[in-house]
N, C-alpha and C positions, 0 to 999 in steps of 0.2 A: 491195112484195111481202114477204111473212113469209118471216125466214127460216129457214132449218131447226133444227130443234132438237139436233141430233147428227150430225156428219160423221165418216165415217171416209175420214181421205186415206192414201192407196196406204199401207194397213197391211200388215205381213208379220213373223210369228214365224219361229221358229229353232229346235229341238233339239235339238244335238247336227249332223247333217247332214240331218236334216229339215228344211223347210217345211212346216209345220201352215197357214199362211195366208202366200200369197204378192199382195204388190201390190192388195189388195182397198180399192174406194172404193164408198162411195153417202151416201144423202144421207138423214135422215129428218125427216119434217114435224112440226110440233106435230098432234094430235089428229089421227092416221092408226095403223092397224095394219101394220107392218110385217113380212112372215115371211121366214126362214131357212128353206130348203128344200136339201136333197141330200141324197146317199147317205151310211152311217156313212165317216165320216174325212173328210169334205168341209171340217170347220174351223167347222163352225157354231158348238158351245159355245167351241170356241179364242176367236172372236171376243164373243162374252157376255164371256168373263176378261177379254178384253183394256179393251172397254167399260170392266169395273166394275175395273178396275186390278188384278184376281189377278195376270195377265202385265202385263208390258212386253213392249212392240213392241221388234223387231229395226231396224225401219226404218219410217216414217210415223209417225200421231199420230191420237187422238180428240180431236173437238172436240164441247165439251157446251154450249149458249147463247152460241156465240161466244165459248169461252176453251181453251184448249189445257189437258186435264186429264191426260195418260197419264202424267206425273211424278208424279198425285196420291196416297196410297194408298188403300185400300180405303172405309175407313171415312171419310174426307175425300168419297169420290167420294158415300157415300150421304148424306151431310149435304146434297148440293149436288141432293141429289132423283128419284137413281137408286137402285130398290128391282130385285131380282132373287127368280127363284123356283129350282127346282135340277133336274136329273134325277132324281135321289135325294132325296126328302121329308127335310130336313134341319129336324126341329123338336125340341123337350121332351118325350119322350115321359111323361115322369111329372111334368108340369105340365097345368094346364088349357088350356082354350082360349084364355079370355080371359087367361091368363099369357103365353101365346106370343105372342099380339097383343100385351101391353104390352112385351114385348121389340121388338118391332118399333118402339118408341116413344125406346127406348133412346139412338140415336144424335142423338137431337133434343134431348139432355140436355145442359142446357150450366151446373148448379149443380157448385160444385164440393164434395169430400169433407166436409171438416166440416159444411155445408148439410145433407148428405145423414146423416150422423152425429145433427146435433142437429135433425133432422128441421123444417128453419125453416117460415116462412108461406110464402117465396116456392118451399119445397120442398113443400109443402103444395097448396098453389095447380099446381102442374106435375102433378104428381102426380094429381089432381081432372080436369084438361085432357088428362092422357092417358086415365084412365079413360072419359073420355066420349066421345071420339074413338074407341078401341075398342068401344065400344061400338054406336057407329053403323056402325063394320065390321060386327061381327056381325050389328047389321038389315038388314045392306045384302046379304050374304051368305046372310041367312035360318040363322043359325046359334046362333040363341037354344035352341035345345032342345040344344045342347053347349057352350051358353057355360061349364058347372063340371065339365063333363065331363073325365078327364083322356086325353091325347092316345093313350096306347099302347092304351084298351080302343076306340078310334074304329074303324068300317070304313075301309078305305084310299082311296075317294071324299071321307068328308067329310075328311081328313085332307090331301088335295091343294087342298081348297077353304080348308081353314085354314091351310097354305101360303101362299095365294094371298093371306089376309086379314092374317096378318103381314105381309106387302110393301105394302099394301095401308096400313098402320097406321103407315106410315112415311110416309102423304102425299108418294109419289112425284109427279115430270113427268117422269120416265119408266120404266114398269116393262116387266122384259126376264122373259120367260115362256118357258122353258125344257122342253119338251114338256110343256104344261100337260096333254094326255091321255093321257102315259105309264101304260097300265096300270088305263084306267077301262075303262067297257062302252060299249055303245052309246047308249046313254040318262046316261051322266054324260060321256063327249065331247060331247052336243046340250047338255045343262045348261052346260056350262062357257064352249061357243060365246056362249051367252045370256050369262054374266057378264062376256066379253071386251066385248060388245057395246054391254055396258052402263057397263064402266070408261071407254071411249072416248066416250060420246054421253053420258052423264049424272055422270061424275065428273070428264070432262075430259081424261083420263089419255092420253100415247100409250103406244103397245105395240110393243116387239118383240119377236117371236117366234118360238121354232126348233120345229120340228114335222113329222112324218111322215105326222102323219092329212092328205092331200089335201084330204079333205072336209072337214075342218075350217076348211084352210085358204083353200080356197077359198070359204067362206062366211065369213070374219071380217073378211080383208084385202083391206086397200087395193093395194098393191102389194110385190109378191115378187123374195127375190134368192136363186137358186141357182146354190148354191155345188158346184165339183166337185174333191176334193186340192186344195184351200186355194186354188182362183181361183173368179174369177165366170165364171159359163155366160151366165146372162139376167137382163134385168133388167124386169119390166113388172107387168100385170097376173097374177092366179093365171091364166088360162086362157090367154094371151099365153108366158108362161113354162112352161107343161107342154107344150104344143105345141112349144116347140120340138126341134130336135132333139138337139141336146149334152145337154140334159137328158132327152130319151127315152133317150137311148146311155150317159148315167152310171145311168140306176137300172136300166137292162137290165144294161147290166156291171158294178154289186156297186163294192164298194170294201173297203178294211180299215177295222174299228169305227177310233171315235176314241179 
């Protein structure tokens, strides 16, 4: 049997005399969608940090293809093929597109200073293999009519999409998507639906993801974990897990943002 691509066993933060996430496990497959669902402060983003080692855990551990990574830092964790997206559109506003995408490329860079100084072949050659790689982000994205465009004159739709293409440009196995329809309309949550769909079924990719749009989620994922003040409520399918009732009773009764 395959086994999972990412576990988290009985994780739990700390701040101060909070629990932001207390005792939370589940399990994720290779090539499934997986969502984060609850009310604000339920510990959704807490657990994305902790995945991608912003935090350290108080107590438990992620494990990423069978190796214990939560000691790792950040930048280790995305070499190892974990890309993330953000609540807050975190790109270059006064670079291009196709700039932000070769940042994405960045952490795959293993020449060292003087290489990159006297600009060698085999710095040449890297250099050439990222371009092209971005590149097929942006066909892939349909983003050719902003590839030189620079990001701060972008409406705020295609700006989430090239987001999306920067994480993307890092040839993750696994990218964690962070209310990827934070603040689109109705027709670019249906568009984005399609590009999750497609990360998963034709690039390969799995996904985890935190998100509020129901309908979205219910149309992308495989199976859903909400969360309620930093524990698990249910764990199943989307329509398995809104049915039930701790999760009817946490988004009736509200919670504090995170």
């Amino acid at each position: 049997m395959t086994a999972p691509l990412l576990q988290a066993q009985n994780l739990s933060v700390q701040f101060g005399g909070l629990k932001a996430v207390n005792d939370v496990s589940f399990e994720v497959w290779p090539h499934e969608v997986f969502s984060l669902i609850g009310p604000n402060g339920a510990g959704k983003t807490t657990i994305f940090n902790l995945i991608s080692s912003l935090y350290k855990p108080s107590a438990g551990r992620v494990i990423f293809e069978g190796e214990a990574v939560s000691h790792l830092a950040p930048y280790e964790i995305a070499r190892l093929g974990i890309a993330r997206t953000f609540q807050n559109i975190e790109l270059f506003e006064h670079a291009t597109v196709l700039q932000n995408l070769l940042v994405g490329r960045h952490c795959q860079r293993h020449s060292s200073w003087w290489q990159d100084l006297l600009f060698t072949p085999r710095v040449r050659r890297t250099e050439l293999q990222f371009r092209r790689h971005a590149e097929e982000v942006i066909e892939f994205l349909d983003l050719q009519h902003y590839r030189d465009s620079l990001v701060v004159s972008l409406p705020y739709g295609v700006r989430k999409v090239v987001e999306l293409g920067r994480a993307l440009a890092m040839r993750p196995k696994l990218l964690l998507l962070d209310e990827p329809s934070s603040g689109l309309n109705v027709e670019e949550t249906e568009e984005m639906g399609y590009w999750i769909d497609d990360i998963k079924n034709d690039l390969g990719i799995t996904v985890i993801m935190v998100e509020h749009d129901m309908g979205l989620v219910s149309r992308v994922s495989d199976r859903v974990l909400a969360l309620n003040q930093g524990e698990v409520l249910a764990l199943g399918t989307a329509a398995e897990v809104q049915a039930h009732p701790g999760v009817i009773e946490a988004y009736l009764g509200g919670a504090d943002d995170e």
